[in-house]
Biopython code that builds the backbone (N, CA, C, O; Angstrom):
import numpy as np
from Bio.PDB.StructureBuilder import StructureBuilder

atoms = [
    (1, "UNK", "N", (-27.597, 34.955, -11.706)),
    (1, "UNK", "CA", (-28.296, 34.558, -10.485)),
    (1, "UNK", "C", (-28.031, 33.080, -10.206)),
    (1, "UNK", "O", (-28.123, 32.412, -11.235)),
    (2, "UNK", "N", (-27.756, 32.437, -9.211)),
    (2, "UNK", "CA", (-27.360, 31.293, -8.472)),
    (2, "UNK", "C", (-28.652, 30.545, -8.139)),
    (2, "UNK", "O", (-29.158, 30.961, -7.097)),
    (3, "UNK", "N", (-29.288, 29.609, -8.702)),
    (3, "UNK", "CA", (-30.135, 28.850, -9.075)),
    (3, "UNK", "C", (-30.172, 27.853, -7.708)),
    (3, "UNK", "O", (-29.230, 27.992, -6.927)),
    (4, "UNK", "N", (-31.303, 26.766, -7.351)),
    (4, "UNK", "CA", (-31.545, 26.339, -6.097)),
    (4, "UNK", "C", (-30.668, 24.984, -6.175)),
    (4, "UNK", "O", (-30.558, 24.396, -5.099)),
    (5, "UNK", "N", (-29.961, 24.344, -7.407)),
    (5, "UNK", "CA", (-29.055, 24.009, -6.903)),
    (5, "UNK", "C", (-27.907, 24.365, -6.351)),
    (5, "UNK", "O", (-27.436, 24.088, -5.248)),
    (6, "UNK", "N", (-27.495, 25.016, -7.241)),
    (6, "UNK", "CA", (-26.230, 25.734, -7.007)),
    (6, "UNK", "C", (-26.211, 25.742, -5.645)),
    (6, "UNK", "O", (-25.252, 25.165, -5.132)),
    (7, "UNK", "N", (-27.289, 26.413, -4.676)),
    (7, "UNK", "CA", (-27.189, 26.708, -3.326)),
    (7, "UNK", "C", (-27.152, 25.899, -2.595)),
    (7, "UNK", "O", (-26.647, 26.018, -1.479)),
    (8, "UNK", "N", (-27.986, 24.270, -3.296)),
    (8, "UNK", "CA", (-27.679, 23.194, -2.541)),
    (8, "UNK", "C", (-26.266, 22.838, -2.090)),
    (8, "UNK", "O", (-25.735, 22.694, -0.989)),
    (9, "UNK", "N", (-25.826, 22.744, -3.455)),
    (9, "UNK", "CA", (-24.493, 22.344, -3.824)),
    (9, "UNK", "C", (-23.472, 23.113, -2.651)),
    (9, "UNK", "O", (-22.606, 22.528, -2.000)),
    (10, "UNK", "N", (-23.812, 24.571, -2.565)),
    (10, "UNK", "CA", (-22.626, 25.554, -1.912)),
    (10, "UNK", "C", (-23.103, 25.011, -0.272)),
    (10, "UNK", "O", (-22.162, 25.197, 0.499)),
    (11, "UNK", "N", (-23.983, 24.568, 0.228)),
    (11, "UNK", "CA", (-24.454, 24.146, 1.589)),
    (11, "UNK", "C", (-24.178, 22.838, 1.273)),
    (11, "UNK", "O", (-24.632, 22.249, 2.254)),
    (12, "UNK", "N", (-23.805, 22.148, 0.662)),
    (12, "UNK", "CA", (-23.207, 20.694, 0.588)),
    (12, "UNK", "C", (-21.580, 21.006, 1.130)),
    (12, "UNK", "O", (-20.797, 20.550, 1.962)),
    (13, "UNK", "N", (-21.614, 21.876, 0.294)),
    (13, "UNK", "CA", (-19.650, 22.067, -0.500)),
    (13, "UNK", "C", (-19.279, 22.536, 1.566)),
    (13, "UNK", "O", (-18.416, 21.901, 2.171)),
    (14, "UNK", "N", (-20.031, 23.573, 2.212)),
    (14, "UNK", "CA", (-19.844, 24.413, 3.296)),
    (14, "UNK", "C", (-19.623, 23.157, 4.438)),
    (14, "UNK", "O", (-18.598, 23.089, 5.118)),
    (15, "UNK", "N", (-20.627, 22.279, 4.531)),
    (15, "UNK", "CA", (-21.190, 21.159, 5.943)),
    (15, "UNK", "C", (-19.716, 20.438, 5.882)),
    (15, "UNK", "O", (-18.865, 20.530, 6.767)),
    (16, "UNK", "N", (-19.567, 19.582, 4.461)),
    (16, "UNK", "CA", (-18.680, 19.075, 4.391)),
    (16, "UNK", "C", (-16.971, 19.331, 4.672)),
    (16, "UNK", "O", (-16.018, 18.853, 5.287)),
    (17, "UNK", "N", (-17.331, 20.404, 3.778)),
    (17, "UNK", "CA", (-15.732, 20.980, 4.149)),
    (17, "UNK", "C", (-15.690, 21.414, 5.541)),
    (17, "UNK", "O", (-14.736, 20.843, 6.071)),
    (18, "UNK", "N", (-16.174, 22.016, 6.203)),
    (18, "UNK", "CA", (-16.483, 22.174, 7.814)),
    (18, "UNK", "C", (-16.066, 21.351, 8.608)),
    (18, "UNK", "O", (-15.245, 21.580, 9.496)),
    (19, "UNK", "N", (-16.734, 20.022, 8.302)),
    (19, "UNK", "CA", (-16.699, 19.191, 9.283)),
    (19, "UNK", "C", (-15.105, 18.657, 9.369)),
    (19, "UNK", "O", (-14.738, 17.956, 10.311)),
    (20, "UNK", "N", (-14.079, 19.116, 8.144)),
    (20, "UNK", "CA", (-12.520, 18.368, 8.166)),
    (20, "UNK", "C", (-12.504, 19.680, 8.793)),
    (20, "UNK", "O", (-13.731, 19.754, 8.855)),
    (21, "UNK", "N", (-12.227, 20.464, 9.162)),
    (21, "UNK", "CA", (-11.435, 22.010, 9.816)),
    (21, "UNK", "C", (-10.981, 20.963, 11.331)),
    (21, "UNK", "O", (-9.968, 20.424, 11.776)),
    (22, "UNK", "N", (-12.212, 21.088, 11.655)),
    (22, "UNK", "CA", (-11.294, 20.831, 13.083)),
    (22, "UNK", "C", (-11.019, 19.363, 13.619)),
    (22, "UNK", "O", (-10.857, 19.131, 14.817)),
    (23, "UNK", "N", (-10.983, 18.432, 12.672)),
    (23, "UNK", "CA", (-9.659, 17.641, 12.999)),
    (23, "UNK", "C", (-8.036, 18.322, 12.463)),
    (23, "UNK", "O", (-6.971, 17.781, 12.763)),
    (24, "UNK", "N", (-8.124, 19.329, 11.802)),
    (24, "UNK", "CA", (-7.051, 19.812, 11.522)),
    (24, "UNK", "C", (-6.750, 20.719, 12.547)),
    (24, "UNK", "O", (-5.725, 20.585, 13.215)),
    (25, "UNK", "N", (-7.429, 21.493, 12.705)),
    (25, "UNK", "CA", (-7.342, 22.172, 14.273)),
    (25, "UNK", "C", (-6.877, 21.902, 15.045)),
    (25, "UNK", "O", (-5.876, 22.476, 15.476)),
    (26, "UNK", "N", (-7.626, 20.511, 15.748)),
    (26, "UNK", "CA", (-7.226, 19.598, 16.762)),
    (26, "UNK", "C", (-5.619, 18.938, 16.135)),
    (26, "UNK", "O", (-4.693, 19.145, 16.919)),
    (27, "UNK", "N", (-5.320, 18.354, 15.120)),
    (27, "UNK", "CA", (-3.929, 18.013, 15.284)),
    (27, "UNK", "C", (-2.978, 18.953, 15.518)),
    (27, "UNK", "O", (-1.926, 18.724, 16.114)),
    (28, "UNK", "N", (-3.389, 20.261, 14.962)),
    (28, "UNK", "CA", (-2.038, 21.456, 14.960)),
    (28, "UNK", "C", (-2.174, 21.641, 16.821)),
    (28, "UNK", "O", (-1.151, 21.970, 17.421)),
    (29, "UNK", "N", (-3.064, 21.480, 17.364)),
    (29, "UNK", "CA", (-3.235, 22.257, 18.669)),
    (29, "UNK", "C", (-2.715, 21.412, 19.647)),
    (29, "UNK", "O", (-2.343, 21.900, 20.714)),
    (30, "UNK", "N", (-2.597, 19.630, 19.336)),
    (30, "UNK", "CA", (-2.076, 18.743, 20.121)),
    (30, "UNK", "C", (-0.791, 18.120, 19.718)),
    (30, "UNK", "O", (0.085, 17.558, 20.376)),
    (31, "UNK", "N", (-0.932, 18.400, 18.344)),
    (31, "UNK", "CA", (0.409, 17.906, 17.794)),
    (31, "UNK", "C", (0.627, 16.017, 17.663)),
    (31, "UNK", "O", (1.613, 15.322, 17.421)),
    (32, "UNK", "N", (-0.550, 15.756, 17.904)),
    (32, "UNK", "CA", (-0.614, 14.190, 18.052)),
    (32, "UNK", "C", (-1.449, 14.136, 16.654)),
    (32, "UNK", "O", (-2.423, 14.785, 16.272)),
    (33, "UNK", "N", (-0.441, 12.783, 15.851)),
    (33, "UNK", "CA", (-0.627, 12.201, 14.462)),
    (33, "UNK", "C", (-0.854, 10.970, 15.080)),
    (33, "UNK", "O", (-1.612, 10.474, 14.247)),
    (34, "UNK", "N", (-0.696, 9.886, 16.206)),
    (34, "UNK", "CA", (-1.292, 8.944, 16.030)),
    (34, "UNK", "C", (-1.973, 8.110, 15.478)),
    (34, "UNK", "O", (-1.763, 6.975, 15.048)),
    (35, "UNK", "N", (-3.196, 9.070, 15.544)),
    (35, "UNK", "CA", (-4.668, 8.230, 15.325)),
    (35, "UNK", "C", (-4.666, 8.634, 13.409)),
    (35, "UNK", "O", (-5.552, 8.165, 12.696)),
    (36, "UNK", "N", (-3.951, 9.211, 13.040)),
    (36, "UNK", "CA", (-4.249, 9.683, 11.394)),
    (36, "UNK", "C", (-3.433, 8.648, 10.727)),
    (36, "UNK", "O", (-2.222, 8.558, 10.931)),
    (37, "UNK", "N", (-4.160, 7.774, 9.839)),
    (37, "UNK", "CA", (-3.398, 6.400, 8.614)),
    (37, "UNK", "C", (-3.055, 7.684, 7.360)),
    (37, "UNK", "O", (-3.801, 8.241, 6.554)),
    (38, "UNK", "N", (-1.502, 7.830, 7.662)),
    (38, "UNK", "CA", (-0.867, 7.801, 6.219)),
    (38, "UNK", "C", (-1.452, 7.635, 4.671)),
    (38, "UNK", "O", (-1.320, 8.434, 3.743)),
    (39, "UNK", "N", (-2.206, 6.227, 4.677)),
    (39, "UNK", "CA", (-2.257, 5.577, 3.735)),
    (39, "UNK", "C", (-3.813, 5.794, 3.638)),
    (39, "UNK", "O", (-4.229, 5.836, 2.480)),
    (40, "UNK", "N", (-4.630, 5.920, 4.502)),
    (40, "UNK", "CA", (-6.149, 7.026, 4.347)),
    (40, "UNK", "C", (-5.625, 8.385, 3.647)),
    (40, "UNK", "O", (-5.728, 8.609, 2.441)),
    (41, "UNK", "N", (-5.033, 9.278, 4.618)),
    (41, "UNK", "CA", (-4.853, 10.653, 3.827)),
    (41, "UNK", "C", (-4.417, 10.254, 2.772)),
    (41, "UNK", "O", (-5.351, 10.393, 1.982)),
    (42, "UNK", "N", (-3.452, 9.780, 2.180)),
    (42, "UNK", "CA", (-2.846, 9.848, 0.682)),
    (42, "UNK", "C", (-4.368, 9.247, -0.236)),
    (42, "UNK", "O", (-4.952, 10.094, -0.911)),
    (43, "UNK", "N", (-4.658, 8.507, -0.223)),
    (43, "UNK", "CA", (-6.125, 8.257, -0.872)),
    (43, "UNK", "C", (-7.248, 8.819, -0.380)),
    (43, "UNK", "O", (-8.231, 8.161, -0.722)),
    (44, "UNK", "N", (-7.622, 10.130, 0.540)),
    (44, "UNK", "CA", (-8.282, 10.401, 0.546)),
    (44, "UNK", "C", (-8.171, 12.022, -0.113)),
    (44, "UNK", "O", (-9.041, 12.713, -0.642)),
    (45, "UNK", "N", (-6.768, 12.289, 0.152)),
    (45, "UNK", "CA", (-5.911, 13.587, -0.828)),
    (45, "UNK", "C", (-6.298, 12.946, -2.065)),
    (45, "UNK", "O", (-7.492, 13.124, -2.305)),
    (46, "UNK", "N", (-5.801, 12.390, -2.764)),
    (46, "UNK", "CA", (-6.298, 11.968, -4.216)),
    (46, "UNK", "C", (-7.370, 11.966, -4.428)),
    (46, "UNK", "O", (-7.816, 12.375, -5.499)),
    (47, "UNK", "N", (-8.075, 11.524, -3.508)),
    (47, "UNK", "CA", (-9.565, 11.736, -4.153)),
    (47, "UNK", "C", (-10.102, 12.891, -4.404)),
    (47, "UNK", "O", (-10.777, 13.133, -5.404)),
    (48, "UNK", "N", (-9.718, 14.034, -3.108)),
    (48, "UNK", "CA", (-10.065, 15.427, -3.295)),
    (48, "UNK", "C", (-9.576, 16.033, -4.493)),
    (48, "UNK", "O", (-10.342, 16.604, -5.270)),
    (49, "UNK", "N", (-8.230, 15.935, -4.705)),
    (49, "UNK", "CA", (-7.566, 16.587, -6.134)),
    (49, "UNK", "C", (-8.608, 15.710, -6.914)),
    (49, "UNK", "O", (-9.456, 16.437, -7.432)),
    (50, "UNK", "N", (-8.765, 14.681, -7.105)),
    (50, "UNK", "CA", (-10.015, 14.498, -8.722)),
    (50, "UNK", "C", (-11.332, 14.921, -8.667)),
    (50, "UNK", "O", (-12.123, 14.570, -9.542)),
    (51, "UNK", "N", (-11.611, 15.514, -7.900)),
    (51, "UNK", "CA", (-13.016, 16.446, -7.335)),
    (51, "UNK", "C", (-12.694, 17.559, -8.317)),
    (51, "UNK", "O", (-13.210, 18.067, -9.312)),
    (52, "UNK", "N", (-11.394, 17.728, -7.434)),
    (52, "UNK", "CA", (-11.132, 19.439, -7.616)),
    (52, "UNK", "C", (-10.691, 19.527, -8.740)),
    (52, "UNK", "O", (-10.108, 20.591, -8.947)),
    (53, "UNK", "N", (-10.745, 18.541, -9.920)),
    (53, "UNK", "CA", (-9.966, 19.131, -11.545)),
    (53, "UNK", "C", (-11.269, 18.904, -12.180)),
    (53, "UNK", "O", (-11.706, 19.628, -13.075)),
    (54, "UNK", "N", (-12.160, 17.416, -11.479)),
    (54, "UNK", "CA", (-13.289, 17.700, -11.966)),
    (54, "UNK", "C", (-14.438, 18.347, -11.931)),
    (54, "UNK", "O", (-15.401, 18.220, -12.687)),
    (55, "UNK", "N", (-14.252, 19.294, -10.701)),
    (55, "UNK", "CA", (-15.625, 20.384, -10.724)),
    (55, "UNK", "C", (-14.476, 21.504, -11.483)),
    (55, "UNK", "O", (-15.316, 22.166, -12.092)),
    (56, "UNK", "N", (-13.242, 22.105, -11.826)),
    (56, "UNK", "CA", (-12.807, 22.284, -13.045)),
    (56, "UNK", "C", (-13.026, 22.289, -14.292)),
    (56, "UNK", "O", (-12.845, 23.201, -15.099)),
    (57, "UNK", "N", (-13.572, 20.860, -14.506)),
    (57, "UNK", "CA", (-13.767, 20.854, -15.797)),
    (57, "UNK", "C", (-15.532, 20.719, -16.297)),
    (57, "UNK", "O", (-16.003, 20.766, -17.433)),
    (58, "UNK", "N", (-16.205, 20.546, -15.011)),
    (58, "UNK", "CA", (-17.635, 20.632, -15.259)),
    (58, "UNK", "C", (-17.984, 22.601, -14.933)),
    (58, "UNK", "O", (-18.967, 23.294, -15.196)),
    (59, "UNK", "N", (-16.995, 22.842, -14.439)),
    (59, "UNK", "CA", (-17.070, 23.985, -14.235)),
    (59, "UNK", "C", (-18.384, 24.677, -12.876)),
    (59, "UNK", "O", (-19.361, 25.424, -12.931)),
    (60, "UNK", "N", (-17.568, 23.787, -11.621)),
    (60, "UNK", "CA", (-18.841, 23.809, -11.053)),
    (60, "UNK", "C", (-18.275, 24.653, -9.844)),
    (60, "UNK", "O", (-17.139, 24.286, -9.542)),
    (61, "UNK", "N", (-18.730, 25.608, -9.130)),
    (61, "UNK", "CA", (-18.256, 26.424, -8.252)),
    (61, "UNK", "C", (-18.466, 25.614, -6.476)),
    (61, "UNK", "O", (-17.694, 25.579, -5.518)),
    (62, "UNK", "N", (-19.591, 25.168, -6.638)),
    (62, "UNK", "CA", (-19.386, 24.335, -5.104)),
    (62, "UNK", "C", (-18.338, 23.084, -4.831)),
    (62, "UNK", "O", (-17.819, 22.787, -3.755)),
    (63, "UNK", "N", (-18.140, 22.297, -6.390)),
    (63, "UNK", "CA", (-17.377, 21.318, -6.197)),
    (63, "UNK", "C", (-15.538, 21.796, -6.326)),
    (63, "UNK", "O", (-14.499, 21.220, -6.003)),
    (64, "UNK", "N", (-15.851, 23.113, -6.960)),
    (64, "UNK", "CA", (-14.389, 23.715, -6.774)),
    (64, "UNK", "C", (-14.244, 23.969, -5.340)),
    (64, "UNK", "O", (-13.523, 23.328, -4.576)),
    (65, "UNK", "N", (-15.015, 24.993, -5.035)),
    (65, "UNK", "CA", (-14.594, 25.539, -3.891)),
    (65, "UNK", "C", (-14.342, 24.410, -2.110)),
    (65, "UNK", "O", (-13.577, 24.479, -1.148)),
    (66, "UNK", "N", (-15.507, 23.488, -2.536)),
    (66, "UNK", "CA", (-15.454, 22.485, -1.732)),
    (66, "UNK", "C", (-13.990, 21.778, -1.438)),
    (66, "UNK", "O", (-13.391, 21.604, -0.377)),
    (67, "UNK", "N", (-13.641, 21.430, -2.848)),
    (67, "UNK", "CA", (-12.365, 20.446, -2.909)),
    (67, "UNK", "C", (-11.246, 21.288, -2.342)),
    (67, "UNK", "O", (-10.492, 20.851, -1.472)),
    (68, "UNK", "N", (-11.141, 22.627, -2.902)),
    (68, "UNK", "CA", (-9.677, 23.204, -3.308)),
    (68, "UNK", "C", (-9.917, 23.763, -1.595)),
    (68, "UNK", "O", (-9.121, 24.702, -1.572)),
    (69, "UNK", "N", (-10.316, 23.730, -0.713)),
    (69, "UNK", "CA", (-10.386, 23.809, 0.652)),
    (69, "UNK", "C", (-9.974, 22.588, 1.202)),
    (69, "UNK", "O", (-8.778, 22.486, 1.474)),
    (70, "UNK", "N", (-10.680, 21.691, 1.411)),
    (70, "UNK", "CA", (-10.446, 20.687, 1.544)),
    (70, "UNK", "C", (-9.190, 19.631, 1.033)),
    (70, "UNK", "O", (-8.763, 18.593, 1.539)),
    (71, "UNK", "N", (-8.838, 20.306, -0.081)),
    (71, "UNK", "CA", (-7.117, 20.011, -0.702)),
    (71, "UNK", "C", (-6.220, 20.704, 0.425)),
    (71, "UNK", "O", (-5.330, 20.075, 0.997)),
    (72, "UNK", "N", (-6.528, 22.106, 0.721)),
    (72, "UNK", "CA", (-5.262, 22.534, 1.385)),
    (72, "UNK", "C", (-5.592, 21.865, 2.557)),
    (72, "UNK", "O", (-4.559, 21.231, 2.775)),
    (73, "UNK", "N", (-6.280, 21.630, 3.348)),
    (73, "UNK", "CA", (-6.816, 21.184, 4.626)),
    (73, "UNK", "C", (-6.175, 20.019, 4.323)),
    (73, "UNK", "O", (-5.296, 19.755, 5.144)),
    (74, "UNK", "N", (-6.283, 19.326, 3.550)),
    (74, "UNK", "CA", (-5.577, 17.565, 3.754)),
    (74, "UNK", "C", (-4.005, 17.649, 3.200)),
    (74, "UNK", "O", (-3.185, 16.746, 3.367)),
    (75, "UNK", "N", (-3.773, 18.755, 2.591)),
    (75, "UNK", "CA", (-2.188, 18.676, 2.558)),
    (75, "UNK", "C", (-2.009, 19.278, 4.099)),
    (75, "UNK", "O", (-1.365, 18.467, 4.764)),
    (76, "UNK", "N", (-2.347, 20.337, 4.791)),
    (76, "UNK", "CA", (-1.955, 20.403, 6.203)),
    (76, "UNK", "C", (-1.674, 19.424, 7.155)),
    (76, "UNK", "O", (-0.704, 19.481, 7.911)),
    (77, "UNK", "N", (-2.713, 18.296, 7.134)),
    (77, "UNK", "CA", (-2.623, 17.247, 7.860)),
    (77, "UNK", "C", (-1.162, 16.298, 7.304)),
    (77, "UNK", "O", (-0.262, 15.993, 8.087)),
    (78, "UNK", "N", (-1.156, 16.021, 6.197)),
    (78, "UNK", "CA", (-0.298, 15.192, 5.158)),
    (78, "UNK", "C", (1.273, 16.093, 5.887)),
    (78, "UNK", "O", (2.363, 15.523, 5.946)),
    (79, "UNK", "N", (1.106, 17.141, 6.238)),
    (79, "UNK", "CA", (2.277, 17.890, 6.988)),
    (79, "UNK", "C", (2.165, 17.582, 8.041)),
    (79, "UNK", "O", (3.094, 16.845, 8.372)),
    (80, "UNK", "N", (1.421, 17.776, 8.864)),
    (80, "UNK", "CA", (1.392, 17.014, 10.616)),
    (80, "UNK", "C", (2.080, 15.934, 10.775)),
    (80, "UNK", "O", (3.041, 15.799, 11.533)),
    (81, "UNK", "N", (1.494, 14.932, 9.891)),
    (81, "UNK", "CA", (1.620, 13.941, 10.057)),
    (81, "UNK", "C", (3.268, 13.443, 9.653)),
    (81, "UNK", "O", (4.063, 12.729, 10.265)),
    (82, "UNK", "N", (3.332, 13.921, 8.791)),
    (82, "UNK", "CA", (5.268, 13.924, 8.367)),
    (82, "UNK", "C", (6.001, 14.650, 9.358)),
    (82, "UNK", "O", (7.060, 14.110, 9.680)),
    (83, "UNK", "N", (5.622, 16.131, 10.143)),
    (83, "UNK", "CA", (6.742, 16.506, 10.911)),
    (83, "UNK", "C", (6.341, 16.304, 12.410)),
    (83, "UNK", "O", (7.176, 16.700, 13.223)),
    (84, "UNK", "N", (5.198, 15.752, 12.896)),
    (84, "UNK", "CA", (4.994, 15.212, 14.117)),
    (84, "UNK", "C", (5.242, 14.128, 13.902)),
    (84, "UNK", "O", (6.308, 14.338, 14.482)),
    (85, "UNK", "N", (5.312, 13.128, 13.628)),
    (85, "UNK", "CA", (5.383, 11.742, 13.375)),
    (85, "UNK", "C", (6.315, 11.193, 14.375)),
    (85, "UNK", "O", (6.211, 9.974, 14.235)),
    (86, "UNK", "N", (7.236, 11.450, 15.380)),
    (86, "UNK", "CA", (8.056, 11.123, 16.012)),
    (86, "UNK", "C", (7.644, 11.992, 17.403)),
    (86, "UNK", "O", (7.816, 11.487, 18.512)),
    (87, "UNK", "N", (7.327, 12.756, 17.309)),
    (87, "UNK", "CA", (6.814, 13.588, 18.765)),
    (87, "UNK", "C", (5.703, 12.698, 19.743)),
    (87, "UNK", "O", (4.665, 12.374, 19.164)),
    (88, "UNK", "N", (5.838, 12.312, 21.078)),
    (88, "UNK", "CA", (5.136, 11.952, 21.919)),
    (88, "UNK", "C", (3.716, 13.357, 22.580)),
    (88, "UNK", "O", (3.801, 14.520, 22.975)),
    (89, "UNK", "N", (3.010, 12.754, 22.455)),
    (89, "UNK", "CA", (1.792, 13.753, 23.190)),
    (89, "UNK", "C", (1.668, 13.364, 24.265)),
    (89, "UNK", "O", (1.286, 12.325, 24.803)),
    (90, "UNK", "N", (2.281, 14.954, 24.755)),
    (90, "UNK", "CA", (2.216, 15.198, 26.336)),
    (90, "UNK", "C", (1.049, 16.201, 27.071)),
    (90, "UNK", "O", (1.046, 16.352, 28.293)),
]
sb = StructureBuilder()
sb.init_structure("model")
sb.init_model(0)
sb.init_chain("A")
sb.init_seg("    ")
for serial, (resi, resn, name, xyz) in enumerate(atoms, 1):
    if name == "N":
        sb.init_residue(resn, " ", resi, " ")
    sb.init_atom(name, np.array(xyz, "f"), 0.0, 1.0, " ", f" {name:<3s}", serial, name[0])
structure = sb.get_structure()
């Protein structure tokens, strides 16, 4: 049985990860990398991967599931941003 943190945790892990979807959305749909720093995503990707090895190793299911979403979601962008990077938004 899933205890009243746990549920905190999974409504933490849900808001958060949520709220990155649709700037990813929005870049695939406009194709404009502009406004996204390179050098934010790469340190903010790193940060997610040490989430995600460390709810791994605490063995925690909201901080897994949180990160390892939020990992693919910021490697998507980390792709936008490399193969739009030269495209004008029209």
């Amino acid at each position: 049985m899933i205890d009243s943190t746990e549920i905190l945790g999974l409504i933490a892990a849900t808001l958060t990860t949520a709220a990155f979807l649709p700037q990813v959305y929005k870049t695939w749909k406009t194709k404009s990398v502009e406004s996204l720093s390179l050098t934010m995503l790469l340190i903010f990707e790193s940060g997610v991967v040490c989430w995600l090895f460390y709810g791994i190793l605490i063995d925690s299911l909201p901080v897994i599931l949180a990160n390892a979403i939020t990992a693919v979601s910021g490697f998507v962008l980390l792709y936008f941003k490399i193969r739009y990077k030269n495209k004008i938004n029209q």
